[in-house]
N, C-alpha and C positions, 0 to 999 in steps of 0.2 A: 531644578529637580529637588526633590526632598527625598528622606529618608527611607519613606515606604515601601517595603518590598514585596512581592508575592515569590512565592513557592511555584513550578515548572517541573513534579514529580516525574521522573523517566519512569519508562517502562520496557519491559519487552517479553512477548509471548510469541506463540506459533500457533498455528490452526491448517488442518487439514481443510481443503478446498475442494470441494467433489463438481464432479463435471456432466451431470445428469440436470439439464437446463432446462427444464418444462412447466414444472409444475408452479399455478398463481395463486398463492396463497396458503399453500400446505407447509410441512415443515415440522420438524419433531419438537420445534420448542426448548434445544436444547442449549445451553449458554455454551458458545464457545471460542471467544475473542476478548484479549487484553480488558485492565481496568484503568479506571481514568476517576480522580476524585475532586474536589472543586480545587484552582489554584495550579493547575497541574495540564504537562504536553508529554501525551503517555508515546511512548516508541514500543511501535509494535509488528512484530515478526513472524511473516508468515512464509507457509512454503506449502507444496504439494509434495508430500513425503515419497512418491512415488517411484524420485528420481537420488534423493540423498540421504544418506545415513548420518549423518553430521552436517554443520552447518555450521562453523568456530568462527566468530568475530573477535576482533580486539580494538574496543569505543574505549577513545581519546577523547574526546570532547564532544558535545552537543549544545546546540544554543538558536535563540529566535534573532532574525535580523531585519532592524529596524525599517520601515519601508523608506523611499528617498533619501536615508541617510548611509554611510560608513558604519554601520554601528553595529556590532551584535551583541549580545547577554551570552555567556554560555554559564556550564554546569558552574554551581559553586562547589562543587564537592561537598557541601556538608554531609550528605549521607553515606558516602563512601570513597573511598581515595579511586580518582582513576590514574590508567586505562582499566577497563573491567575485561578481562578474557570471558566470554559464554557461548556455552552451543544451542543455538537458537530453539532446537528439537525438543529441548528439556522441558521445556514452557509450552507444551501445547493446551487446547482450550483455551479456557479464561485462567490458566496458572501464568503467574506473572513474574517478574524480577525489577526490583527498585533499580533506577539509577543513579540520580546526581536531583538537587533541585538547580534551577536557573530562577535567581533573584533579577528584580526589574522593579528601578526607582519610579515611582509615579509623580508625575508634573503637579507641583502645588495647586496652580489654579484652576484645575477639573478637565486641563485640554487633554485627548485623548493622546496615547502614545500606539501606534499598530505597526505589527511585520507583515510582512508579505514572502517571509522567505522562513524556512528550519534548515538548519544546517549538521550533518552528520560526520563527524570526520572518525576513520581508524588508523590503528597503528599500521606504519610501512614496516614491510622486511626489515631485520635488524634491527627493531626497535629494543635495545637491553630490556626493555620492563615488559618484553612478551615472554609468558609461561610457560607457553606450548611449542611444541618443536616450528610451528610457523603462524605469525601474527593472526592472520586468516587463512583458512582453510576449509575446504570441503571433504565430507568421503562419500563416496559414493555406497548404494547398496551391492552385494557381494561384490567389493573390495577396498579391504582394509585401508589400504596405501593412501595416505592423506594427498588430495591436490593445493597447490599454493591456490588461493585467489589474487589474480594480479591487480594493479591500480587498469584503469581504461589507460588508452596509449598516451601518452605525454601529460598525463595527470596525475595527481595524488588521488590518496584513498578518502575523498571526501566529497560528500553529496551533498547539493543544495535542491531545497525543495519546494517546489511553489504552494502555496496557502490559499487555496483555490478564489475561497469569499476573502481574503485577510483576515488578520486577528487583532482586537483592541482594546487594551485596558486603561482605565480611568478610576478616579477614586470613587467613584460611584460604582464600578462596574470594574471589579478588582482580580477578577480571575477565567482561568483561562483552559478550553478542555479541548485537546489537541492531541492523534494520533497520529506519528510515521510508519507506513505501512509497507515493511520488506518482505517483496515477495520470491524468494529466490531464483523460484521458474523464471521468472520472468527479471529478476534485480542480477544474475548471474548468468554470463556467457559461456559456452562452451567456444571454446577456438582452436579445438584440433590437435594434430602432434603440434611442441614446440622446437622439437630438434637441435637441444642444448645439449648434446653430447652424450656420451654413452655414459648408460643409465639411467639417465633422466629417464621419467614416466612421458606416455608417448601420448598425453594430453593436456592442456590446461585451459586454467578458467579464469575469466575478469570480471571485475563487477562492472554495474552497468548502471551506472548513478540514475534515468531516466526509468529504472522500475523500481521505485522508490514513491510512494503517491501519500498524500496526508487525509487523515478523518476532521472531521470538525465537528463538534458535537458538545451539549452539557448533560454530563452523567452524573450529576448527583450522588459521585461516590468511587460509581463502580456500572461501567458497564453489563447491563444484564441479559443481551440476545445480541443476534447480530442477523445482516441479511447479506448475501453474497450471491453472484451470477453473472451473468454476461452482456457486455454491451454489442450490437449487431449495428454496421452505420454502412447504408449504400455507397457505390461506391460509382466512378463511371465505367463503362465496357465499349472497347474499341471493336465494334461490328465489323470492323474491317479486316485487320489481324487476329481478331477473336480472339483478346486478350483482355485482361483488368487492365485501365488505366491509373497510375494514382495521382491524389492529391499533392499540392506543391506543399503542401504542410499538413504533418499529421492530422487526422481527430483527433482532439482532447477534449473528453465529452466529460460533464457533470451529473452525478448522480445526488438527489436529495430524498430523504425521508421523513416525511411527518405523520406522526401519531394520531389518529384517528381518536383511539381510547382515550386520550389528553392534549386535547388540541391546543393546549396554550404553551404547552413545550417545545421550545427552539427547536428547528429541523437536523438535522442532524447528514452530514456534507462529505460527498470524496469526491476528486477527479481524479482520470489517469489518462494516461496517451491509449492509440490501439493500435494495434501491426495489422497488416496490409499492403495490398489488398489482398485479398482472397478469393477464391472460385465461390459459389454455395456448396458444393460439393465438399472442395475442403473444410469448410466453415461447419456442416453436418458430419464430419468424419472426425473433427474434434469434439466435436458435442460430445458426439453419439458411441462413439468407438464402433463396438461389432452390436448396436442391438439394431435391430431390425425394424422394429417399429416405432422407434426414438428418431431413424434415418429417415421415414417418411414422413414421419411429424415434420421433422425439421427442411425436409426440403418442400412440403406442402406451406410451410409458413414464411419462405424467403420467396421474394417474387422478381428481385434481382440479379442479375449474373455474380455481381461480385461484391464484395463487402471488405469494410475492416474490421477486427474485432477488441474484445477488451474485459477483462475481469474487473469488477470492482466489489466491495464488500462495504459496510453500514455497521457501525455501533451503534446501540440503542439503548438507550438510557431506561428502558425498562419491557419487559415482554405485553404483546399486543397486535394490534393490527396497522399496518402505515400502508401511508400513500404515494407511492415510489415512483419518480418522476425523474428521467435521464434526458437530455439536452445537448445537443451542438450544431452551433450555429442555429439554424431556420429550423430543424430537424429536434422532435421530441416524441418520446413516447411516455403514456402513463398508467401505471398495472393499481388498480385501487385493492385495499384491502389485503395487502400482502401479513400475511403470519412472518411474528419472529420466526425464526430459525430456520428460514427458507434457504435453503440451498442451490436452490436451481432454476432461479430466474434467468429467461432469455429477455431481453427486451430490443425488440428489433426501432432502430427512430424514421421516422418520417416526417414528412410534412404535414 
């Protein structure tokens, strides 16, 4: 290894996520998701404001880890001393917050060095260097009262995260444009009373390292749109019981984007798992909520009993039109011509 380092600028933002999934190619065109500049693995935080009033992390460390080896980079701190206390809510849009860079020696003789993992970790309860009356924490909307966020059961506060395509730098090809995408809805569990005694609050919450999903993409800067909507993935249905059957393993389907307006621009990449199974019923009752003619849309265009579902969202390294292609297993679908700022992509896969 030699001396060579690149720059792994953090980030973190938030963006409202709206749940009206129809429309193919429309979209206000407005910027509203994290930045990411050459050199740099932006972390980025999303929520559906719907459900919390706050959203307070306390990041300890972040870093890329090596694929096949022991190894990971994390933050150098040059930019700032961690842990960083932030409430994730502060940063919606494309407003953002620096974190840490993460330096990575490049191999003298041009062989690629790639991860396949990012790693998130926060501070535990107790940690002396938290600000706030509790390391992480939620509040909810009308009520004040902060909830702890707990570790998942028999782990720490720290997530590891799959790199859908991997990531690889070389001296030739030196830099690196990487989003972790916290979504609370879905990165945080509700788990009911906890029943520690009088006066404890009669609920709490975990996090949930598995809704945690990574972007891949080269934004030339600064991410300028984004596209966000839903994955729809058949599922099987027991005719017998008349029930959803599920999969012995989730779907974890892929979502890619390429630019139509500048086709010679990298695609730009997310995965995430989806929950399931589901009725179409339910699957239209999350859509849709109470519209009426969003409910017929969406059960006229499901032709299966049951489904799994799944959010995912797109950095775009500039506003335009892309060609949005999701993936699992055998099963794809492909919406051409999708507008930045699309909010309300369904995409149901098939065969």
């Amino acid at each position: 290894m030699n001396g060579v380092t690149r720059k792994f600028l953090l980030l973190l933002s938030a963006v409202v996520f709206m749940a009206t999934l129809f429309s193919c190619g429309g979209g206000d065109g407005s910027s509203q998701l994290g930045i990411v500049s050459d050199g740099t693995v932006t972390v980025s935080l999303t929520d559906r404001q719907a459900l919390y009033e706050n959203v307070v992390l306390t990041i300890k460390e972040v870093g890329v880890m090596v694929e096949g080896e022991p190894l990971t980079y994390y933050n150098s701190g040059q930019l700032g001393e961690f842990p960083v206390t932030v409430d994730i809510l502060d940063f919606p849009d494309e407003n953002v917050l620096t974190l840490a860079d993460i330096e990575i020696s490049l191999p003298d003789q041009g062989e690629d060095i790639c991860f396949d993992r990012l790693r998130l970790r926060l501070a535990s309860e107790g940690d002396p260097a938290c600000t706030e009356p509790y390391c992480n924490y939620v509040v909810l909307q009308e009520d004040p009262e902060p909830f702890v966020l707990d570790p998942p059961r028999g782990q720490n506060m720290e997530a590891s995260i799959l790199i859908p395509q991997g990531l690889c730098l070389s001296q030739s090809d030196s830099f690196a444009h990487v989003v972790i995408d916290f979504d609370p809805e879905k990165a945080i569990v509700f788990q009911g009373p906890n029943g520690q005694g009088q006066g404890q609050k009669q609920a709490s919450f975990s996090l949930k390292p598995n809704g945690l999903r990574v972007i891949q993409g080269r934004f030339n800067g600064k991410p300028n749109d984004f596209i966000s909507g839903k994955i729809v993935v058949p599922s099987p249905y027991n005719s017998v019981s008349m029930q959803c059957a599920p999969y012995d393993e989730v779907p974890q389907f892929t979502v890619t984007g390429q630019s139509i307006d500048t086709p010679d621009l990298e695609p730009v990449i997310t995965a995430s798992e989806t929950e399931g199974p589901f009725s179409r019923e339910e699957v239209c009752l999350e859509v849709c909520d109470d519209e009426e003619n969003c409910h017929s849309e969406c059960t006229n265009s499901l032709f299966e009993e049951c489904y799994y579902t799944g959010h995912f969202k797109l950095l775009l390294p500039e506003e335009g039109s892309y060609d949005v292609t999701a993936t699992w297993e055998d099963l794809s679908s492909t919406e051409p011509c999708v507008l930045s700022g699309e909010r309300g992509l369904m995409m149901v896969l098939e065969d």
